[in-house]
Short mmCIF file of the C-alpha atoms (twelve columns), coordinates in Angstrom:
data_MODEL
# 
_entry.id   MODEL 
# 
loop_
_atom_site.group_PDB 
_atom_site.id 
_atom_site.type_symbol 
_atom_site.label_atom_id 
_atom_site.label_alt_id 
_atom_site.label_comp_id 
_atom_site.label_asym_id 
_atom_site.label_seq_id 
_atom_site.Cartn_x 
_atom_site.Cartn_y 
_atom_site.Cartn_z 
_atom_site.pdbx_PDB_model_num 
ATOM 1   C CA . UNK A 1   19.455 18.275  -26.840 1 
ATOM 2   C CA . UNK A 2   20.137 14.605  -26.624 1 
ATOM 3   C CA . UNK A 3   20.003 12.013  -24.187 1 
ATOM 4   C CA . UNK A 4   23.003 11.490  -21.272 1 
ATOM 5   C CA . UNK A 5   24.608 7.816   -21.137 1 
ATOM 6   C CA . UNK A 6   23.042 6.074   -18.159 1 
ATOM 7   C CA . UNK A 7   24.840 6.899   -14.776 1 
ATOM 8   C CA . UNK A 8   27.030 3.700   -13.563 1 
ATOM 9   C CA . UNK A 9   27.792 5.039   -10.141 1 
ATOM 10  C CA . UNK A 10  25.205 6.937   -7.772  1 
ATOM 11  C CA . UNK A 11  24.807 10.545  -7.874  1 
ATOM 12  C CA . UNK A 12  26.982 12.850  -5.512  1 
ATOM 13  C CA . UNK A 13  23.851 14.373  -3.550  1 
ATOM 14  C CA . UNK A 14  21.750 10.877  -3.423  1 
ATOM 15  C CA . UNK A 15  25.301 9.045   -2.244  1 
ATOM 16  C CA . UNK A 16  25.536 11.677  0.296   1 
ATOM 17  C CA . UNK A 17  21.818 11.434  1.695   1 
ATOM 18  C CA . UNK A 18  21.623 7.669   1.898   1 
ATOM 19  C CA . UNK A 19  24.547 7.193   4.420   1 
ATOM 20  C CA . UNK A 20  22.503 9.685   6.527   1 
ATOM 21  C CA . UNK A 21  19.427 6.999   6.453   1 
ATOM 22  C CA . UNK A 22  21.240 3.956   6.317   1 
ATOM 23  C CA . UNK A 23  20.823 1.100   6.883   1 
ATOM 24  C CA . UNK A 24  17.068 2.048   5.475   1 
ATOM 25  C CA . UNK A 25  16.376 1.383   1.833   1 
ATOM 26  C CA . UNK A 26  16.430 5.047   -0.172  1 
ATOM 27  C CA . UNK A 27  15.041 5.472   -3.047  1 
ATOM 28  C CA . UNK A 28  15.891 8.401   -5.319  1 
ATOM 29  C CA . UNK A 29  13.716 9.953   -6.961  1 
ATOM 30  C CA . UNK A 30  11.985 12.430  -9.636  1 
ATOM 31  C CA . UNK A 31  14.945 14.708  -11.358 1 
ATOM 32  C CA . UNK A 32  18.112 12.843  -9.960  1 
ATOM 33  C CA . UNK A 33  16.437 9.600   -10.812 1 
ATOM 34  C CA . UNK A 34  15.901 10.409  -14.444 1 
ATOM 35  C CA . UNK A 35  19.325 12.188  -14.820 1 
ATOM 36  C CA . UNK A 36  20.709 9.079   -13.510 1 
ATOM 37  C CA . UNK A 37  18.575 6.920   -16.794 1 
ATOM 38  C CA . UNK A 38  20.290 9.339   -19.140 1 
ATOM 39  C CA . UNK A 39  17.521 12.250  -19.085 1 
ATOM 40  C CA . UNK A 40  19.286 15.798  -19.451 1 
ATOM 41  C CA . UNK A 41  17.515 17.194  -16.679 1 
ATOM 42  C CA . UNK A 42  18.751 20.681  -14.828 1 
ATOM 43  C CA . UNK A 43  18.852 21.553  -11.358 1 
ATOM 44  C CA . UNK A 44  15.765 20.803  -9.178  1 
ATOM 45  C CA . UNK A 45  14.844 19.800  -5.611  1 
ATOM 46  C CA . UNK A 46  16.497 16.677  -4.522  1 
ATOM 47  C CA . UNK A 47  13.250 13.739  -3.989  1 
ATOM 48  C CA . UNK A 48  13.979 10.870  -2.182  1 
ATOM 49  C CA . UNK A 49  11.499 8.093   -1.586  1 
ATOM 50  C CA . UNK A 50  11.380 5.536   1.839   1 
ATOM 51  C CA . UNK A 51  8.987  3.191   2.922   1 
ATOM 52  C CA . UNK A 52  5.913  4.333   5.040   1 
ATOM 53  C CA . UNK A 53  6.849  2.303   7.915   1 
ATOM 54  C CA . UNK A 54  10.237 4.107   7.589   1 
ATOM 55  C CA . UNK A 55  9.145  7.368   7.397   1 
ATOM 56  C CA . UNK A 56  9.123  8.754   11.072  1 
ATOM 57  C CA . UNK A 57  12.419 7.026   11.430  1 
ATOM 58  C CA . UNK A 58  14.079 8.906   8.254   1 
ATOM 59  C CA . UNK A 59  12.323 11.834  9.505   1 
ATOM 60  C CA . UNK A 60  14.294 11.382  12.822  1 
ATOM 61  C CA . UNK A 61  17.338 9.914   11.674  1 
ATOM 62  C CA . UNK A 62  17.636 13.670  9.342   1 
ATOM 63  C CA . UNK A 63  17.008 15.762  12.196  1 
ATOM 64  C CA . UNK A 64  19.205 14.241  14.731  1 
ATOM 65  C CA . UNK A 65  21.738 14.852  11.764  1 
ATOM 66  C CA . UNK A 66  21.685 18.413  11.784  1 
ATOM 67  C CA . UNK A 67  19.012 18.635  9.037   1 
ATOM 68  C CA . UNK A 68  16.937 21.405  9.572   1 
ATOM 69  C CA . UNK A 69  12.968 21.207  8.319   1 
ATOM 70  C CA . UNK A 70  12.490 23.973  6.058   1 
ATOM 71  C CA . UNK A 71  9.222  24.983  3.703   1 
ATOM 72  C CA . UNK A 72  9.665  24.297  0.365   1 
ATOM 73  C CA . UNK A 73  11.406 27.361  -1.487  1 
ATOM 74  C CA . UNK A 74  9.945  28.241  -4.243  1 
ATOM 75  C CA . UNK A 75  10.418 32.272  -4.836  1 
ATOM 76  C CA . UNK A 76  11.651 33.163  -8.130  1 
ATOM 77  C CA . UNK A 77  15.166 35.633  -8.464  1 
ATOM 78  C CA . UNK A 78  15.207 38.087  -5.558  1 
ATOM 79  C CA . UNK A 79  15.132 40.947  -8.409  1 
ATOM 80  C CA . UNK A 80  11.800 39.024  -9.958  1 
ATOM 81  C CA . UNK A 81  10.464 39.159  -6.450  1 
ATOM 82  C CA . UNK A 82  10.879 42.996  -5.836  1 
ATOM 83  C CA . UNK A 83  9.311  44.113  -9.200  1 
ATOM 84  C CA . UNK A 84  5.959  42.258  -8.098  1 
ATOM 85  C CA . UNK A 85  3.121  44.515  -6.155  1 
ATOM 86  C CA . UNK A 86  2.577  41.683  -3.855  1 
ATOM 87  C CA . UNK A 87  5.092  38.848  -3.953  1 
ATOM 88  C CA . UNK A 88  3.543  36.872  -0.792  1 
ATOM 89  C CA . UNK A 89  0.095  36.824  -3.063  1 
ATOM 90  C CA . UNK A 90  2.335  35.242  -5.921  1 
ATOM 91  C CA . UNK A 91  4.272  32.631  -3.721  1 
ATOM 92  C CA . UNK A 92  1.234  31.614  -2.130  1 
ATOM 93  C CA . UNK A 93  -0.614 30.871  -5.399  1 
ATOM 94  C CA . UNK A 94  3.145  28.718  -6.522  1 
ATOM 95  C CA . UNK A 95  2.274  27.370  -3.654  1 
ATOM 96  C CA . UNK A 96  -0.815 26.207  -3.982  1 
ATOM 97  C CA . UNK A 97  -0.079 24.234  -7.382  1 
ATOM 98  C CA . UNK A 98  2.166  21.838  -4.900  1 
ATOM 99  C CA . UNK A 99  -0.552 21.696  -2.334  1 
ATOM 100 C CA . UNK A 100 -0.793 17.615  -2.260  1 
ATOM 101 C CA . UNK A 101 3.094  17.139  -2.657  1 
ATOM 102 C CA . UNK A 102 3.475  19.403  0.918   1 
ATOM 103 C CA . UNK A 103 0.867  18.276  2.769   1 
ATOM 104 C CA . UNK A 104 2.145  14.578  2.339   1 
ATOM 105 C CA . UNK A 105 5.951  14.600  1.863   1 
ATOM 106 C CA . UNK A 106 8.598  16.317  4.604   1 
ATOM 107 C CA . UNK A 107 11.156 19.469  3.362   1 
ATOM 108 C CA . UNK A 108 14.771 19.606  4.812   1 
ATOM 109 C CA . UNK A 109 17.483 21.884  4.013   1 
ATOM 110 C CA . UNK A 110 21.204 19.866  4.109   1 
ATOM 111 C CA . UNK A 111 23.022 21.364  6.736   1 
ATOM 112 C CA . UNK A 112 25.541 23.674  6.836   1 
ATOM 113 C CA . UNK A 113 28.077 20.974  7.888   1 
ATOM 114 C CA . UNK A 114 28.086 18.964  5.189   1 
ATOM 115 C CA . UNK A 115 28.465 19.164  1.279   1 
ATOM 116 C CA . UNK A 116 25.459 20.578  -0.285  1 
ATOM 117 C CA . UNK A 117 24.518 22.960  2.506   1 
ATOM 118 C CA . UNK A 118 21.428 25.012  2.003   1 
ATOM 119 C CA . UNK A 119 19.988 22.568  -0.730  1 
ATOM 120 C CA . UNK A 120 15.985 21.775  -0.442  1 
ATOM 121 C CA . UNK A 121 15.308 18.088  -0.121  1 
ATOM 122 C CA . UNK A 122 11.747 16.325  -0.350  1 
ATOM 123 C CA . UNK A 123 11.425 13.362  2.070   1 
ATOM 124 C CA . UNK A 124 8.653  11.638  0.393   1 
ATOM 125 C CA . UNK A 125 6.543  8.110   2.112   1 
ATOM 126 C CA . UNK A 126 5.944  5.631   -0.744  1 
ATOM 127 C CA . UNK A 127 2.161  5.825   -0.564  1 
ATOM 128 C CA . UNK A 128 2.587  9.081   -2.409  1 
ATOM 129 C CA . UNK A 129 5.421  7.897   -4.723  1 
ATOM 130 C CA . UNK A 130 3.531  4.884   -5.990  1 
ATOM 131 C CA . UNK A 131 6.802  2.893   -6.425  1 
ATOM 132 C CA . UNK A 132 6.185  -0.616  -7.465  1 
ATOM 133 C CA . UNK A 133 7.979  -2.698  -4.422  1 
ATOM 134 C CA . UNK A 134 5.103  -5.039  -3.340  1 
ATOM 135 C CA . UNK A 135 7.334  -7.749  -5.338  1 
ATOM 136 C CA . UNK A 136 10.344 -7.041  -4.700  1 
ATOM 137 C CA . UNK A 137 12.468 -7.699  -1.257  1 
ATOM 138 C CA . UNK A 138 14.080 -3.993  -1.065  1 
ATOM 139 C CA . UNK A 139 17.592 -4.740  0.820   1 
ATOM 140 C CA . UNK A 140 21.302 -4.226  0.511   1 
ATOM 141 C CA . UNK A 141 21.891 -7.042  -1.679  1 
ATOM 142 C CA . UNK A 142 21.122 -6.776  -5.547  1 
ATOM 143 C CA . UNK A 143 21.192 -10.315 -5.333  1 
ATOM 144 C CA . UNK A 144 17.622 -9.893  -4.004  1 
ATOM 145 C CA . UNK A 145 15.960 -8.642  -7.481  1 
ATOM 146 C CA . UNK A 146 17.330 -12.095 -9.436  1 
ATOM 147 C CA . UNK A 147 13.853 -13.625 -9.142  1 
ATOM 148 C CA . UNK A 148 11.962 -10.496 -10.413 1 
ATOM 149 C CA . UNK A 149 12.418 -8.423  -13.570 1 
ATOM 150 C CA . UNK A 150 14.447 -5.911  -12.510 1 
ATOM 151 C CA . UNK A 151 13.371 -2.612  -11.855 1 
ATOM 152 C CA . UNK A 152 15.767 -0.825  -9.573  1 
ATOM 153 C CA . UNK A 153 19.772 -0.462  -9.880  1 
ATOM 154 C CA . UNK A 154 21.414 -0.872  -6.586  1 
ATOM 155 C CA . UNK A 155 24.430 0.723   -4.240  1 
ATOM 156 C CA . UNK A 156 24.144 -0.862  -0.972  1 
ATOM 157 C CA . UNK A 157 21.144 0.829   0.229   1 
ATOM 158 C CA . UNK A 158 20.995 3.303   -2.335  1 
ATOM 159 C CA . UNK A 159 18.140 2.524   -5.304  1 
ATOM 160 C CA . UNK A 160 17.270 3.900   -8.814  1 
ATOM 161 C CA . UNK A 161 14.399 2.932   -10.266 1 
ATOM 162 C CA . UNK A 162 14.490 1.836   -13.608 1 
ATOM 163 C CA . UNK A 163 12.453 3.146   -16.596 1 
ATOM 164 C CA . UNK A 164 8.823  1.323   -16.116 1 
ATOM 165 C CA . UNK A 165 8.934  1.472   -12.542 1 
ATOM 166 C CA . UNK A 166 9.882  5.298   -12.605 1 
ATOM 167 C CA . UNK A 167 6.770  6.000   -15.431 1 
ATOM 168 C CA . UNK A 168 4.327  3.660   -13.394 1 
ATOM 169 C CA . UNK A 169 5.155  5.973   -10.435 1 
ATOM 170 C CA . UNK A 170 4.701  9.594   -11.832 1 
ATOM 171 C CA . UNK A 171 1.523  8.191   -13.730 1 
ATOM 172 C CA . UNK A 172 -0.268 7.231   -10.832 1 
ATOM 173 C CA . UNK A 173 0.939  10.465  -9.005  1 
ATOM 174 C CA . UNK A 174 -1.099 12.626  -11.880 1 
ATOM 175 C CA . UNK A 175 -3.949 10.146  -11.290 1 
ATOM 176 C CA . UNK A 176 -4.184 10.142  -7.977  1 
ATOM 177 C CA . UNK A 177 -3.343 14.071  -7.809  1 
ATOM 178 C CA . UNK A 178 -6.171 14.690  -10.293 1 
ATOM 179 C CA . UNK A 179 -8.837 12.750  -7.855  1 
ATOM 180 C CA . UNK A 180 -7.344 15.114  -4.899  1 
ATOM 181 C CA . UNK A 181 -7.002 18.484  -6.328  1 
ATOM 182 C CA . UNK A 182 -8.578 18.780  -9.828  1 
ATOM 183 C CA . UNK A 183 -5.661 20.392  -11.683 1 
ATOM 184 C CA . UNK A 184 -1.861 21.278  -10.080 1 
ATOM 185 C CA . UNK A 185 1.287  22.683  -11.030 1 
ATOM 186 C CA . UNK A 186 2.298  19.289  -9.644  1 
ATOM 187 C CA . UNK A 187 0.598  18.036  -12.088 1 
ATOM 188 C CA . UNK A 188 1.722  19.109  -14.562 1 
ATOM 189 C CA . UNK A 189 5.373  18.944  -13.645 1 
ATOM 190 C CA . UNK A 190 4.981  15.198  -13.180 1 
ATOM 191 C CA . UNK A 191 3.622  15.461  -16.877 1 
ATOM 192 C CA . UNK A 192 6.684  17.110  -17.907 1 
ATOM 193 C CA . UNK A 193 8.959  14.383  -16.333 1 
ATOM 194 C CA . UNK A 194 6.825  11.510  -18.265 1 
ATOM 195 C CA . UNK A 195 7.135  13.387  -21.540 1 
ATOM 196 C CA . UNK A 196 11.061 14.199  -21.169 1 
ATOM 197 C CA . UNK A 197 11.060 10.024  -20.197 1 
ATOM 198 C CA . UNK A 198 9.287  9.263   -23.372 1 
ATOM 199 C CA . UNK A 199 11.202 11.521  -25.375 1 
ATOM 200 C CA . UNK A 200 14.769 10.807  -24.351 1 
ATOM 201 C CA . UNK A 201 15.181 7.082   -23.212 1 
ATOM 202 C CA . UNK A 202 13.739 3.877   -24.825 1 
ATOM 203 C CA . UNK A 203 10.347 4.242   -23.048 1 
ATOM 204 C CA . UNK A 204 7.636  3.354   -25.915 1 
ATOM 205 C CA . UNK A 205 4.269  2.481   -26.118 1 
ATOM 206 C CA . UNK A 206 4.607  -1.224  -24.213 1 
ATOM 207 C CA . UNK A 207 6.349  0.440   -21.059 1 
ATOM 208 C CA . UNK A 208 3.721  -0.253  -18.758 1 
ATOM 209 C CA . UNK A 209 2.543  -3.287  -20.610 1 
ATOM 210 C CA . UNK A 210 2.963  -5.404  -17.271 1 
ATOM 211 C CA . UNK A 211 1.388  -3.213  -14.842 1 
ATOM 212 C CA . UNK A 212 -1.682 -4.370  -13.004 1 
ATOM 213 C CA . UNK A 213 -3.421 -1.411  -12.216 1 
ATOM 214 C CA . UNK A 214 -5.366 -0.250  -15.941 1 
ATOM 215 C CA . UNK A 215 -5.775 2.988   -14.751 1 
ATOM 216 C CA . UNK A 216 -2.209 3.316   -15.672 1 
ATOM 217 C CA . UNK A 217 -2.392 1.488   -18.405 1 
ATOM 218 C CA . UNK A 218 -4.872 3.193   -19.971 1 
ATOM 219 C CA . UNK A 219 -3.796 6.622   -18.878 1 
ATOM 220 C CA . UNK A 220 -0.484 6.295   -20.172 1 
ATOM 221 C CA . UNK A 221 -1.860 5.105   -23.721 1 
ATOM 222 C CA . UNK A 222 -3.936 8.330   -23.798 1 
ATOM 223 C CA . UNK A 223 -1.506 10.397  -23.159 1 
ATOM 224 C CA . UNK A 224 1.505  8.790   -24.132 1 
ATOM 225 C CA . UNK A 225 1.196  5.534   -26.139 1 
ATOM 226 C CA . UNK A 226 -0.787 3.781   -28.676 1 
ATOM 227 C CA . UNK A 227 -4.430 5.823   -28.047 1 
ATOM 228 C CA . UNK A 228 -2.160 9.103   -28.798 1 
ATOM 229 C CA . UNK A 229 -0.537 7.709   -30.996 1 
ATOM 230 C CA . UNK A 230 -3.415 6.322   -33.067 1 
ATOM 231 C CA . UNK A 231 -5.087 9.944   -32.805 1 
ATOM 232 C CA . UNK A 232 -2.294 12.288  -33.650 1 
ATOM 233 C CA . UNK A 233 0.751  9.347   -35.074 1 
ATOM 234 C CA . UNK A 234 3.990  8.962   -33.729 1 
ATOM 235 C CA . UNK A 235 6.595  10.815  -31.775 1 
ATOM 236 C CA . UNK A 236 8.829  13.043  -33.598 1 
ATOM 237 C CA . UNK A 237 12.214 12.609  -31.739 1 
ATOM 238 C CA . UNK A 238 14.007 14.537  -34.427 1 
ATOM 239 C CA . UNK A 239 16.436 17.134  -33.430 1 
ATOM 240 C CA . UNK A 240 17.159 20.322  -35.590 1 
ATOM 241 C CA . UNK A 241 20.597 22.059  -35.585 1 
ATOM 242 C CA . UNK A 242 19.512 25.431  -34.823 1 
ATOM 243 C CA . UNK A 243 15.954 27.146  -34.898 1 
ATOM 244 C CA . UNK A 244 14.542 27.788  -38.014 1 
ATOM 245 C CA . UNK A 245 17.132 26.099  -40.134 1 
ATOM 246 C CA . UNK A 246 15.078 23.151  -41.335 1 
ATOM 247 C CA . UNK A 247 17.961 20.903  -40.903 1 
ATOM 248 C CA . UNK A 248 18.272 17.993  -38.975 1 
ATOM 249 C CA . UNK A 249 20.889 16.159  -36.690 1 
ATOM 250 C CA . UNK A 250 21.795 12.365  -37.857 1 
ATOM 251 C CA . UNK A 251 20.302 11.308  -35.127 1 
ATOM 252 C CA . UNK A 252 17.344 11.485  -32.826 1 
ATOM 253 C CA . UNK A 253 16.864 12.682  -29.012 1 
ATOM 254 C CA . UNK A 254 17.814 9.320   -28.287 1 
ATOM 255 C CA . UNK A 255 20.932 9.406   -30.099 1 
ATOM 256 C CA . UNK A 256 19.271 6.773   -32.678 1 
ATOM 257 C CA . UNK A 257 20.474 7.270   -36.053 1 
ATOM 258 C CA . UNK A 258 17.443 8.423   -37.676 1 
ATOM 259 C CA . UNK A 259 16.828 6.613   -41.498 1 
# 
């Protein structure tokens, strides 16, 4: 599988969603905001990030909208369900590998009044998201970003952030869920989402070479960058054309002609 081009327009569902909050600042988030850098991610629940002093207000805002608050969802096919000789034993342990990601964010369902009815969506404070926007004057005008490096792209009050901000983010979530819980399903999807980012888009080993915090810094080189790198060498991005075959595409998950 390769990469996607990068989006150049907003996402249906994440258009959708910020009208509902605006004027606030939303910030999309996890799976929608690495499909929208090109990442060939598949369906999963819709994450949206707001400021903490913003929170209660989204949280409003949503209901008075018709959005009903809903659990996370996270039972497998109805016929997986049946075969299991206790499924509310299973769901409960699924459950409990998302512990820190329920007890702090807010679940809605969209309504069924509007496109997109039934699907789950996380409303999620930026103390657990980790964004980087200390520097940088989140408002309606992209103007706004000139006098930093740029880390978000902006539609009115609609944001993506961009690769190192996005990394930074899901970095400190696996730190900060690791001091919490120990070990997580949440964890380890955040994991997933840094490893399809390093894979797939140009995020290499200086991604998070101006981030203050070197926790981050340092984490991400174990795991990611030079330290794992120096230990077990570089990335293979290499793509094959079917299982097995020993043969290899032209060019790379990140559609970089490979030498």
């Amino acid at each position: 599988m390769f990469r996607n081009p990068r989006e150049v327009a907003p996402d249906s569902v994440s258009s959708e969603f910020s009208q509902i909050l605006k004027p606030l600042p939303v910030i999309s988030w996890g799976q929608l905001a690495m499909y929208h850098l090109g990442v060939p991610t598949g369906a999963g629940d819709h994450m949206f990030v707001v400021r903490d002093e913003h929170y209660q207000t989204s949280i409003q805002k949503l209901k008075d909208s018709g959005f009903p608050q809903a659990p996370p969802d996270r039972r497998a096919a109805p016929e997986i369900m049946e075969s299991l000789p206790d499924p509310q034993a299973v769901l409960d342990e699924i459950n409990k590998g998302y512990e820190r990601l329920d007890r702090y964010c807010t679940s809605f369902q969209f309504p069924p009044h509007l496109p997109f009815s039934g699907d789950q969506i996380f409303l999620i404070p930026n103390s657990f998201a980790h964004l980087p926007l200390d520097n940088l004057a989140i408002t309606s005008n992209p103007s706004s970003q000139s006098a930093q490096p740029k880390q978000y792209e902006v539609y009115c009050n609609l944001f993506y952030p961009l690769e190192a901000a996005l990394v930074e983010s899901f970095v400190k979530g696996v730190i900060h869920d690791i001091e919490e819980v120990g070990y997580s399903s949440w964890q380890l999807l955040l994991n997933a989402w840094i490893s399809m980012m390093r894979g797939y888009l140009e995020v290499n080993n200086d991604i998070l070479d101006n981030c203050a915090d070197e926790r981050v810094v340092e984490w991400y080189s174990r795991h990611f960058g030079r330290i794992h790198e120096a230990q077990y060498g570089g990335w293979d991005l290499r793509v094959s054309k079917r299982l097995g075959s020993g043969k290899e595409m032209p060019v790379d998950m990140r559609r970089n002609p490979i030498s």
